[in-house]
C-alpha angles and dihedrals in degrees: 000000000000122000107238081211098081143158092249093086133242124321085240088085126074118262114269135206092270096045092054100051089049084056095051103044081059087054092085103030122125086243097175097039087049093051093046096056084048091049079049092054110043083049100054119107098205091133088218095057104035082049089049088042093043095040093050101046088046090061095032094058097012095240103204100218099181089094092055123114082228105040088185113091091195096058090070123102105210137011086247102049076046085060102044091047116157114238122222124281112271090021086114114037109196112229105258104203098109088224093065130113112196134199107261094206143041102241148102119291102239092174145349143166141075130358110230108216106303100341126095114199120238102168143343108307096359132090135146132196134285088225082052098055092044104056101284096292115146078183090047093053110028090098098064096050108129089358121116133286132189121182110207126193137224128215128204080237094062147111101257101201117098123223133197116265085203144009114271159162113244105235103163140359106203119184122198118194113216151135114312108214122166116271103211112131095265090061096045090056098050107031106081113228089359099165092050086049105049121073108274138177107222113199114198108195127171108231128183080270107053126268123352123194114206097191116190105201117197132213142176114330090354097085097128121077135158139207121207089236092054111012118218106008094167124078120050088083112212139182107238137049112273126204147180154158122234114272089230134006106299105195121174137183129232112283086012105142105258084181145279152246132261099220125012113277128140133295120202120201113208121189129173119267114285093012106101132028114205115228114255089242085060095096129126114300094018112145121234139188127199114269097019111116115265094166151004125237116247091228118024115230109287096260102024110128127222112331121239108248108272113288123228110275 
């Protein structure tokens, strides 16, 4: 559970010495046994241990628990379902202007701009493919070529749920097993093409604007996420690319929960060349929260009257 807002400074930076040697101790770890026994954990319902777990995270990352739906950190049954913990109704408005794209997480910006051609920057001097990223399809990808990427953090401290940045039609899940290194800082700078290595749940929705990609990346400790259409799809592992359409129409609004992830990790937002505009505040280390507007949206919803002026990231 590493804070991707660590001491060890921006990715905009080059990998360092230090960097490097974080990224290879984690070469020959057990990553997904390691991640595993920490799935078993934060699951278990032993009330000693989930109150250890609950009351040490809350000082380590100062989790502010005020916003919860459950206040109490002793009324839940397990770390994990702790970490997932709903919020109170209203504690993230979703920006109204219907040309809006919001961010659909609380986290840090890592990155975020244009796709060239087909690769998606993810630090200085490393970068790796949209078709990558999304399971090895050229087809799968071609429609984000040239198109817009933002790379958004999670923090242990987080809010773990993730949101739509825009309403839209579910058309594919795709799941690609992988490595699971960390994704601080430190690791992103030094780990060529991390977020096309690491196990990832690719959602493929149509939008008023074309194709839009929600990718949940995850990391070291953080291998199970869930969707609402299909519940846990991570673990089990797996060696192959999986991928499916949804089993009925899965149709979901602007700032509507898609899943979430079981311990913090990384979500990167894909749409098609000329249809979003990132706001300017959306730079590297921006904070964000789920429902503010990160973006605009090129050519407003046939039919959406005149847009509010920008809200605040």
């Amino acid at each position: 559970m590493e804070d991707p807002r660590d001491p060890s400074g921006p990715v905009t930076r080059e990998a360092s010495l230090g960097d490097r040697l974080k990224a290879a101790v984690q070469v020959p770890l057990p990553q997904h046994l390691l991640s595993r026994f920490v799935l078993a954990l934060t699951r278990s319902r032993l009330r000693p241990l989930k109150a250890a777990l609950i009351r040490g995270a809350v000082r380590l990352y100062g989790i502010d628990t005020s916003e919860a739906a459950e206040p109490d950190p002793a009324a839940y049954p397990s770390f994990n379902a702790f970490f997932t913990r709903p919020l109170v109704p209203g504690a993230r408005p979703v920006a109204a202007a219907p040309d809006a794209v919001v961010s659909p997480v609380d986290g840090v910006v890592s990155q975020a701009g244009e796709v060239r051609g087909d690769r998606i920057f993810q630090a200085k001097g490393r970068d790796y493919s949209a078709a990558e990223l999304l399971g090895g399809s050229a087809v799968r990808a071609a429609p984000f070529e040239g198109g817009s990427f933002a790379t958004l953090y999670l923090s242990p401290r987080d809010y773990h749920r993730v949101h739509m940045p825009l309403a839209g039609a579910l058309r594919e899940t795709v799941h690609v097993p992988g490595r699971l290194f960390s994704v601080s800082a430190a690791t992103t700078r030094a780990v060529p093409r991390l977020f096309a290595r690491n196990e990832r749940v690719a959602a493929i929705f149509d939008t008023a604007v074309g194709p839009m990609a929600v990718v949940l990346v995850g990391a070291l400790c953080v291998s199970a996420i869930e969707t609402v259409w299909s519940g846990l799809v991570t673990p089990p592992r797996g060696r192959r690319v999986r991928c499916w359409p949804p089993e009925g129409p899965v149709r979901l609004a602007t700032g509507a929960e898609l899943g979430r992830f079981n311990m913090g990790s990384t979500v990167i937002v894909l749409f098609g060349p000329g249809r979003v505009r990132w706001e300017p505040a959306l730079a590297p280390e921006a904070t964000v929260r789920t429902g503010r507007r990160i973006g605009t949206l090129a050519a407003p919803p046939a039919g959406a009257g005149n847009s509010r002026r920008s809200e605040r990231i």
